[in-house]
ZAMARLUM-17418 format. One line per field, with one value per residue (C-alpha): residue number from 1; residue in three letters; y, z, x. Coordinates in steps of 0.25 Angstrom, whole numbers, plus 5000, padded with zeros to 4 digits. Layout:
BEGIN
n	NUM, ...
res	ALA, ...
Y	Y, ...
Z	Z, ...
X	X, ...
END
This chain:
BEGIN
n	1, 2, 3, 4, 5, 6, 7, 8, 9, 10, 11, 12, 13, 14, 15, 16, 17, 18, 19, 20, 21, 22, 23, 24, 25, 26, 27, 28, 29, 30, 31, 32, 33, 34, 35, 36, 37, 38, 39, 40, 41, 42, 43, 44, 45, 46, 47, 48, 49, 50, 51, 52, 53, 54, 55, 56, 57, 58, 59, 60, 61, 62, 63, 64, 65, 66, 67, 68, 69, 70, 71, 72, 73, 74, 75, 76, 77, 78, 79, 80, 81, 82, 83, 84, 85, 86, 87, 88, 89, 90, 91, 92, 93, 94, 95, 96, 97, 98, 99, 100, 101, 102, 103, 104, 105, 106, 107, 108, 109, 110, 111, 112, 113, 114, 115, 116, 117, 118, 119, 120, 121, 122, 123, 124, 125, 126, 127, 128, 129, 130, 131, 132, 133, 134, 135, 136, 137, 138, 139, 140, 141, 142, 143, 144, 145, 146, 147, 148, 149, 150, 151, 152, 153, 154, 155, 156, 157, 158, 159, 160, 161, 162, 163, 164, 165, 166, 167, 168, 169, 170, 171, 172, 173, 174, 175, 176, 177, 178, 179, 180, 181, 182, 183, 184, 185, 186, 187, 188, 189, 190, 191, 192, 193, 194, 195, 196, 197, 198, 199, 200, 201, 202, 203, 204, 205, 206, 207, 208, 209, 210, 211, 212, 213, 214, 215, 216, 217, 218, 219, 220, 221, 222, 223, 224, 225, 226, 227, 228, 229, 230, 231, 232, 233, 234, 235, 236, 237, 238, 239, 240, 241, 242, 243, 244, 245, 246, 247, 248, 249, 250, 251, 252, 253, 254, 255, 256, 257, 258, 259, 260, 261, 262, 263, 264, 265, 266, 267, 268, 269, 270, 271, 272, 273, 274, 275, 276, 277, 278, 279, 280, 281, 282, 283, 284, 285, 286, 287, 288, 289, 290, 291, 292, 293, 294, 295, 296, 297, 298, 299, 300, 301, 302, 303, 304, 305, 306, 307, 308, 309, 310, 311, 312, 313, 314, 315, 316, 317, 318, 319, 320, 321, 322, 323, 324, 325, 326, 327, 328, 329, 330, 331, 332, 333, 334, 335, 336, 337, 338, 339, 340, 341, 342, 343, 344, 345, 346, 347, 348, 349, 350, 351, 352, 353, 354, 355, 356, 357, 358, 359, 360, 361, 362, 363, 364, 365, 366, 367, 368, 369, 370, 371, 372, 373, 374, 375, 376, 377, 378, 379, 380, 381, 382, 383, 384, 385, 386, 387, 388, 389, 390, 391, 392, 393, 394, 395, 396, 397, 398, 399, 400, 401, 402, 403
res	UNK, UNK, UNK, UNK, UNK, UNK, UNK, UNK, UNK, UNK, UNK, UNK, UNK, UNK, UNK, UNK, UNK, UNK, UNK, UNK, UNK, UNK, UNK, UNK, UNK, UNK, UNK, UNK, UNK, UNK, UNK, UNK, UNK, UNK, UNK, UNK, UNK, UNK, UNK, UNK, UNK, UNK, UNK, UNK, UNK, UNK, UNK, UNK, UNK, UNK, UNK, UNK, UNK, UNK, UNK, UNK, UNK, UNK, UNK, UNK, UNK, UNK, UNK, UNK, UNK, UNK, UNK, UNK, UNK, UNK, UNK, UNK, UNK, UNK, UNK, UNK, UNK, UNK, UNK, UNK, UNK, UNK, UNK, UNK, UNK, UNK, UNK, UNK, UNK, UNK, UNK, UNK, UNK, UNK, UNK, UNK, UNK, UNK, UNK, UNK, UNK, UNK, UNK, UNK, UNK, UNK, UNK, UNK, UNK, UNK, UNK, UNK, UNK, UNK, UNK, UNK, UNK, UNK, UNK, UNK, UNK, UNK, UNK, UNK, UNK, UNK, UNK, UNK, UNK, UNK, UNK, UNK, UNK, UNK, UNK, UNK, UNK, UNK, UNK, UNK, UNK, UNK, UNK, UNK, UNK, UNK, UNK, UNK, UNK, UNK, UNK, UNK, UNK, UNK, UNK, UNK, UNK, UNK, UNK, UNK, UNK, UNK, UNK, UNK, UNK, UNK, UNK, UNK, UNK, UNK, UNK, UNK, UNK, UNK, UNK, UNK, UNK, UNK, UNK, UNK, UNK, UNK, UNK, UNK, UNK, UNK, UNK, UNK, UNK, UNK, UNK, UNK, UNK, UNK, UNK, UNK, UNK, UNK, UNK, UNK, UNK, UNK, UNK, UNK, UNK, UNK, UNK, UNK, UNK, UNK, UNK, UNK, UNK, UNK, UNK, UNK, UNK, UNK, UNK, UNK, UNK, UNK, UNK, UNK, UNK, UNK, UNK, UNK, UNK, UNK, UNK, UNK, UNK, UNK, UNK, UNK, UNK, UNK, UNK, UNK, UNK, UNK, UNK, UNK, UNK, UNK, UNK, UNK, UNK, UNK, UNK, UNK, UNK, UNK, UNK, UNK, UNK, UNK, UNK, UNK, UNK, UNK, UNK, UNK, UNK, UNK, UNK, UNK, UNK, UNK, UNK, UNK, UNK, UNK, UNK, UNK, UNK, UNK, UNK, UNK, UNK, UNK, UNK, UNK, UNK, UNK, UNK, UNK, UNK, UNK, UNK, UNK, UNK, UNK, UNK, UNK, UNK, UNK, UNK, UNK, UNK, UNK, UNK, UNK, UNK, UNK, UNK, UNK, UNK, UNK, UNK, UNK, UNK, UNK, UNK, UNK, UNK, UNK, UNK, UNK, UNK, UNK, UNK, UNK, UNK, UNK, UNK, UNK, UNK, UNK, UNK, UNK, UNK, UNK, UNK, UNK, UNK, UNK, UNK, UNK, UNK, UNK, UNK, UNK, UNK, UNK, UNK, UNK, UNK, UNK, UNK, UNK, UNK, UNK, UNK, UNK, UNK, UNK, UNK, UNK, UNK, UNK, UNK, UNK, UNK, UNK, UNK, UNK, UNK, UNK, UNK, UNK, UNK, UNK, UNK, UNK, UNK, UNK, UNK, UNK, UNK, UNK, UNK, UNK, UNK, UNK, UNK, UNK, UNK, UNK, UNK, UNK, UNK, UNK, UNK, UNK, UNK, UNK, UNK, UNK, UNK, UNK, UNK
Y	5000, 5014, 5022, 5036, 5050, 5055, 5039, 5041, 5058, 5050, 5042, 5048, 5060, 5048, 5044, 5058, 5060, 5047, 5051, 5064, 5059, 5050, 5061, 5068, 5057, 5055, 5068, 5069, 5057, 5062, 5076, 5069, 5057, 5051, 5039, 5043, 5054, 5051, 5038, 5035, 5033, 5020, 5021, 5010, 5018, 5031, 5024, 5019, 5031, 5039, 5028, 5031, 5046, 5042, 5036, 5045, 5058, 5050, 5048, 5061, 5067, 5057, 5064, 5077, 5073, 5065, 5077, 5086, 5075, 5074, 5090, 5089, 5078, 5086, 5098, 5089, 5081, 5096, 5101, 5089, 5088, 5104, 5100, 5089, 5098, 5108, 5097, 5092, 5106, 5108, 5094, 5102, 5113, 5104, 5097, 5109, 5115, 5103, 5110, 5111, 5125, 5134, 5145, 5151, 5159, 5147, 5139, 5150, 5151, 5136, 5136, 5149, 5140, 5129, 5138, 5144, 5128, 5126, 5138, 5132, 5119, 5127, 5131, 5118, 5111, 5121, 5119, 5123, 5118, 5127, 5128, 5132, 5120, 5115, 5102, 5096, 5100, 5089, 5090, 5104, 5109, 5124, 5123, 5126, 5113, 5119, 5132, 5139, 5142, 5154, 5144, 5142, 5126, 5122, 5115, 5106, 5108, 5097, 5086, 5072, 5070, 5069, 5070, 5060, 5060, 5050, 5046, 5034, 5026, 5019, 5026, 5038, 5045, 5055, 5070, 5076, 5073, 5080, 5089, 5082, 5067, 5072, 5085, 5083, 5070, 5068, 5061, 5069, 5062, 5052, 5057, 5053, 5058, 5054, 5054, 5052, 5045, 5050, 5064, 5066, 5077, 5075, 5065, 5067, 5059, 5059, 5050, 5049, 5038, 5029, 5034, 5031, 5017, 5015, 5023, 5015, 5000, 5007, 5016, 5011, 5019, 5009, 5014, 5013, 5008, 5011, 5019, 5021, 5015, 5017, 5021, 5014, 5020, 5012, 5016, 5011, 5019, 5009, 5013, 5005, 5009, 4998, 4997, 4997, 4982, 4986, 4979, 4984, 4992, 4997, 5000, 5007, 5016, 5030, 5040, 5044, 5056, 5065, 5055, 5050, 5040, 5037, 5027, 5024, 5038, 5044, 5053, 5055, 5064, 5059, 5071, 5062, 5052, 5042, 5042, 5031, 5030, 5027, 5037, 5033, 5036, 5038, 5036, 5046, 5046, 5049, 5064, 5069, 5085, 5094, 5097, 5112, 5112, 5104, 5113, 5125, 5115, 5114, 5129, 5134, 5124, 5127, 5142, 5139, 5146, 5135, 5122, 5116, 5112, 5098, 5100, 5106, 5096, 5087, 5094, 5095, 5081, 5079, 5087, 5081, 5068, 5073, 5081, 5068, 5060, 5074, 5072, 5056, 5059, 5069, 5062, 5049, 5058, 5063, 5047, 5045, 5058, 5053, 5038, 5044, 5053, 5040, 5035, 5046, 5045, 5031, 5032, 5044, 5037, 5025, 5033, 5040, 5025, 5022, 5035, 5032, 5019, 5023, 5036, 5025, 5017, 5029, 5031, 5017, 5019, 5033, 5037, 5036, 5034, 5045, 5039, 5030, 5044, 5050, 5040, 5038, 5053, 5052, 5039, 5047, 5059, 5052, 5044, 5057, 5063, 5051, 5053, 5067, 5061, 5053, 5063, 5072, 5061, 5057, 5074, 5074, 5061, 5055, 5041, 5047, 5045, 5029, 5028
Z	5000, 4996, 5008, 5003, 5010, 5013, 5020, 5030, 5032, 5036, 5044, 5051, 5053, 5059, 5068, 5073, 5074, 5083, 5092, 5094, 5098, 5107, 5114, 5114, 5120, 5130, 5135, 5137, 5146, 5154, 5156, 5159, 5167, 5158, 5152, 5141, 5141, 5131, 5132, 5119, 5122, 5134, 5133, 5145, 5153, 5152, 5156, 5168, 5171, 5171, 5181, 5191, 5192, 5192, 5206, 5210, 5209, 5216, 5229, 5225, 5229, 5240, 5246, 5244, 5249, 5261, 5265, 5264, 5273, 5285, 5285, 5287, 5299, 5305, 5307, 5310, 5323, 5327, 5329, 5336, 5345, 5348, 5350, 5360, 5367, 5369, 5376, 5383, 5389, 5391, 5399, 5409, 5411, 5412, 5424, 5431, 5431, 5438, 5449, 5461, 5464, 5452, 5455, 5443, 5436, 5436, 5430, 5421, 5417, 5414, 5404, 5398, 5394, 5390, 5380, 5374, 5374, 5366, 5355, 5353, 5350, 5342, 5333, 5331, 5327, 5317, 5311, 5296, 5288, 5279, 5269, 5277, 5280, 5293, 5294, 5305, 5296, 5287, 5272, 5278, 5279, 5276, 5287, 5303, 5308, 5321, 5324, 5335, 5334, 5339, 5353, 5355, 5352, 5342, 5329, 5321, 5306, 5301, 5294, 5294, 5282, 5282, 5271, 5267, 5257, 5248, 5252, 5244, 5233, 5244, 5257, 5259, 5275, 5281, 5282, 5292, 5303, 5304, 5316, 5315, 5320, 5330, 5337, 5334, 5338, 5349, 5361, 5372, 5387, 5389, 5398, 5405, 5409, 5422, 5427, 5443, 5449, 5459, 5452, 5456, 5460, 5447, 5440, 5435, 5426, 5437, 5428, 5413, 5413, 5422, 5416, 5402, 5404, 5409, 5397, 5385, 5392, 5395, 5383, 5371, 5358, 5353, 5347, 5361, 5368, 5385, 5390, 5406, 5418, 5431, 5444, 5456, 5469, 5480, 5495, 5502, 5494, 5481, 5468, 5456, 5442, 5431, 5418, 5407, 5410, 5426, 5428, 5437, 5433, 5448, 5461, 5473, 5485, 5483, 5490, 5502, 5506, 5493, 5487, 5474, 5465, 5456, 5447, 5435, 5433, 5437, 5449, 5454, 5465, 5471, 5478, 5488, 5496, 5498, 5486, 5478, 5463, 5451, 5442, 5427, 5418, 5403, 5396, 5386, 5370, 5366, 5365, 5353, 5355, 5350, 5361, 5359, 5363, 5375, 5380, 5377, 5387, 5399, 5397, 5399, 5411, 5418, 5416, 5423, 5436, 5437, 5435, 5448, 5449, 5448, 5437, 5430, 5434, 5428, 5416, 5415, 5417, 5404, 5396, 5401, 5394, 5382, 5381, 5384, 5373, 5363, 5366, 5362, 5349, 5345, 5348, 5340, 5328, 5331, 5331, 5318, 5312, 5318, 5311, 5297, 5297, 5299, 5287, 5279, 5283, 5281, 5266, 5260, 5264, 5257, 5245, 5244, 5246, 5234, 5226, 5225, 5221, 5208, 5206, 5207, 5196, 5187, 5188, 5182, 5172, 5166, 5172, 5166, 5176, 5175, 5172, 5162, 5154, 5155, 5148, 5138, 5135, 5132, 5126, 5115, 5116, 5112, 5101, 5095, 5094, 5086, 5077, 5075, 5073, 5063, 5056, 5054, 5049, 5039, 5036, 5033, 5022, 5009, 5003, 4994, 5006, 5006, 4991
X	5000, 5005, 5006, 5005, 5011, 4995, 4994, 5005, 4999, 4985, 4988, 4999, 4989, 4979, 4990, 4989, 4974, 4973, 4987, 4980, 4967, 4972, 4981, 4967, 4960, 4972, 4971, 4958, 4959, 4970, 4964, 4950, 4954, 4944, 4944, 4934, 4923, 4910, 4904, 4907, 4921, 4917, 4903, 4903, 4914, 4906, 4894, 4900, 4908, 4893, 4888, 4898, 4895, 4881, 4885, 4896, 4887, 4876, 4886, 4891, 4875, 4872, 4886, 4880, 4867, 4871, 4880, 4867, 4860, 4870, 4870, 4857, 4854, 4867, 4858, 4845, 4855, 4859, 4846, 4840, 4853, 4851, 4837, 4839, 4850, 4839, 4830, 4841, 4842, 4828, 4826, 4837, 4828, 4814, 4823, 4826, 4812, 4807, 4816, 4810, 4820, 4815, 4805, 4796, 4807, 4816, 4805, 4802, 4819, 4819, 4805, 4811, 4823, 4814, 4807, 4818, 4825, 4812, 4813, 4827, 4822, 4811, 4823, 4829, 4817, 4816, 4831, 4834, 4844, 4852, 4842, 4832, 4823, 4818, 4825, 4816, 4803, 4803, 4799, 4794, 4807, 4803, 4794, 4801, 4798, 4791, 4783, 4776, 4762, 4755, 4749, 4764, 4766, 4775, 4771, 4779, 4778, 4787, 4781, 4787, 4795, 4809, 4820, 4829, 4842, 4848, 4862, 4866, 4858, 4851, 4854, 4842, 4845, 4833, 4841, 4829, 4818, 4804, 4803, 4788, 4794, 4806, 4800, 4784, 4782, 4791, 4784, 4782, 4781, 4770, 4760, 4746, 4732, 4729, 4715, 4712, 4698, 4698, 4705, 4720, 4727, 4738, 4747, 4761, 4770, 4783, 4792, 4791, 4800, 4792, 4779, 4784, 4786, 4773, 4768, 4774, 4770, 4755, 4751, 4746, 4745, 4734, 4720, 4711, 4721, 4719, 4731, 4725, 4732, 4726, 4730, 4722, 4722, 4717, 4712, 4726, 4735, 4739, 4738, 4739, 4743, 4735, 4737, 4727, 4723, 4721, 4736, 4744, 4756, 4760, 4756, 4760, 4754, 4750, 4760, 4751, 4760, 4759, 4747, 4753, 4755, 4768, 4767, 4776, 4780, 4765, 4762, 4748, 4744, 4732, 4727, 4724, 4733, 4720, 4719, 4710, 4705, 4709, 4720, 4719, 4733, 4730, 4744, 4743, 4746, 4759, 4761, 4771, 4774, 4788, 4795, 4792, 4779, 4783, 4794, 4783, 4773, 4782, 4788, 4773, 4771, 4784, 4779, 4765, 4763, 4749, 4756, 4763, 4775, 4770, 4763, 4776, 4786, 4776, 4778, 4791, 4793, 4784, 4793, 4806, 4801, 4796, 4811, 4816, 4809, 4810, 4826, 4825, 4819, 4828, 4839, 4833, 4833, 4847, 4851, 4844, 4851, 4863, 4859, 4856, 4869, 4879, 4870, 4873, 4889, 4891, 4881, 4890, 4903, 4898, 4894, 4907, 4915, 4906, 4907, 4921, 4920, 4911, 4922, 4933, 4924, 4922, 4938, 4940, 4929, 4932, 4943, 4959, 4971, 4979, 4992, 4986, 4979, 4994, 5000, 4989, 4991, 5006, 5005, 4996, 5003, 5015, 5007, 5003, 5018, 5021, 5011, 5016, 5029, 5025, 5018, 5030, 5039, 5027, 5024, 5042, 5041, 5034, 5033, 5047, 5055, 5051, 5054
END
């Protein structure tokens, strides 16, 4: 086959075009770190390759979200510790007015400071977040979670719902608590409605503790069910205290010097040290309440010149068990915040373990080494400069020098 002078041109030329693309595609590798960029170059690679971002900005949001999450339950724990803290406190001034030394304007000191204990706790029940919202207010969030009417009780406006955030494909963690379900329906101290035949002079719970056992073996919450104990008093001073079924619970003698009766955490003054009759004890419902309009309650009682001091230690003994059981349940939602933030820790370093695994996979998919693009670009670059070099020893010659 002839090969002609415009044959060795062409194809030397050619060699050229190729060298040059491949430096171009060289580069482009080494500058990008990229193995290839269209799928039309490794059409299986770049579907992979779009698969792994799929996932990696997945965790990538869950990060973020998760992050928004634990900020929030941080400023839910801190207002419910500040809130117990302020019951704590307010539990140590109950004690002291109980204080058989205080005159009235002690008395009148230690509600003032219960009050102004409550308008604290007012303000942290209506916390807001850096947006704005009421984060105890539920999916009412531009609502205050409480108000005071115009008759001075407070009313809770939060409905029940809560808010929840995805934090892995699988893993979804509740980021709030409705105001309705830890402050409105907190149960306030189990009480009783006593009625005397012959009447009595008054009846007093003097232990919550003792009475509360006898009310959660006693009382039903069944439809009709009967919730009465009695109390007989008979001529020679005994007295019995029956259940519903006429059983005997416990007996004992009726305190002939003062003429009263305690019995499982009840006090009743007779009136009468020969006393005899029957006392009937209806264990009331369960009562829900805020502990706002509690605190309101006492501060008005421990202020009444008409109430005796029987009648307010009383009262204040009410109270001190339903601060008590307030400060149970916000500390159970404290332990639940608590429970649903080491969620969110261990999910989002689970999610970053496994972020890196998939960027680790992308690497290998669509990624060049960086040594190995290196190379690849001198190895063309030097390809290329032999082609050139070819080229200019063709461009100096013709077939004559060959004859």
């Amino acid at each position: 086959m002839r090969i002609s002078t415009t044959m060795q041109f062409t194809s030397s030329l050619t060699y050229i075009q190729k060298a040059n693309s491949t430096v171009d595609d060289s580069a482009k590798r080494y500058n990008t770190g990229l193995k290839f960029n269209t799928a039309g170059e490794n059409p299986s690679g770049m579907a992979s390759k779009v698969k792994y971002e799929g996932a990696i900005a997945a965790y990538d949001q869950y990060s973020k979200d998760g992050g928004l999450a634990a900020n929030t339950l941080s400023e839910e724990e801190t207002s419910l510790q500040s809130m117990w803290s302020a019951l704590s406190s307010i539990n140590t001034r109950l004690i002291q007015c109980v204080d058989s030394s205080n005159d009235d304007s002690s008395l009148k000191a230690l509600a003032a400071e219960i009050a102004q204990t409550r308008d604290h706790l007012y303000d942290l029940m209506n916390t807001q977040n850096t947006e704005g919202e009421y984060i105890f207010s539920g999916a009412k969030s531009d609502v205050p979670t409480y108000t005071l009417t115009s008759d001075g009780h407070y009313k809770c406006q939060a409905d029940g719902s809560t808010r929840s955030v995805l934090v892995s494909p699988s893993v979804t963690v509740q980021v709030s608590d409705s105001g309705l379900d830890i402050f409105e329906n907190c149960r306030t101290a189990d009480s009783m409605t006593v009625t005397g035949n012959p009447g009595i002079s008054s009846a007093v719970i003097s232990s919550y503790g003792d009475f509360g056992d006898l009310y959660e073996q006693y009382y039903s919450s069944a439809l009709g069910a009967n919730n009465t104990l009695t109390v007989n008093v008979t001529p020679d001073g005994a007295f019995s205290l029956l259940d519903q079924n006429g059983q005997v619970i416990e007996q004992g003698e009726v305190d002939k010097s003062n003429g009263t009766i305690n019995v499982k955490g009840m006090e009743f003054t007779l009136g009468d040290a020969n006393y005899v009759g029957t006392i009937s004890v209806e264990l009331d419902p369960p009562n829900t309440d805020n502990m706002l309009n509690v605190l309101t309650d006492i501060v008005n009682k421990i202020n009444d010149p008409t109430l005796s001091n029987t009648e307010k230690t009383a009262a204040i003994a009410k109270v001190q068990k339903s601060v008590g059981i307030a400060m149970t349940q916000y500390d159970s939602y404290r332990g639940q915040i608590g429970a649903r933030q080491n969620t969110i820790t261990t999910v989002l370093d689970s999610n970053e373990s496994l972020s890196d695994i998939k960027t680790e996979s992308k690497a290998k998919v669509s990624e060049v080494d960086a040594f190995e693009a290196a190379s690849d670009l001198v190895q063309s670059q030097n390809q290329l400069a032999v082609s050139r070099q070819i080229y200019s020893m063709l461009s100096k010659q013709s077939l004559f020098d060959y004859i």
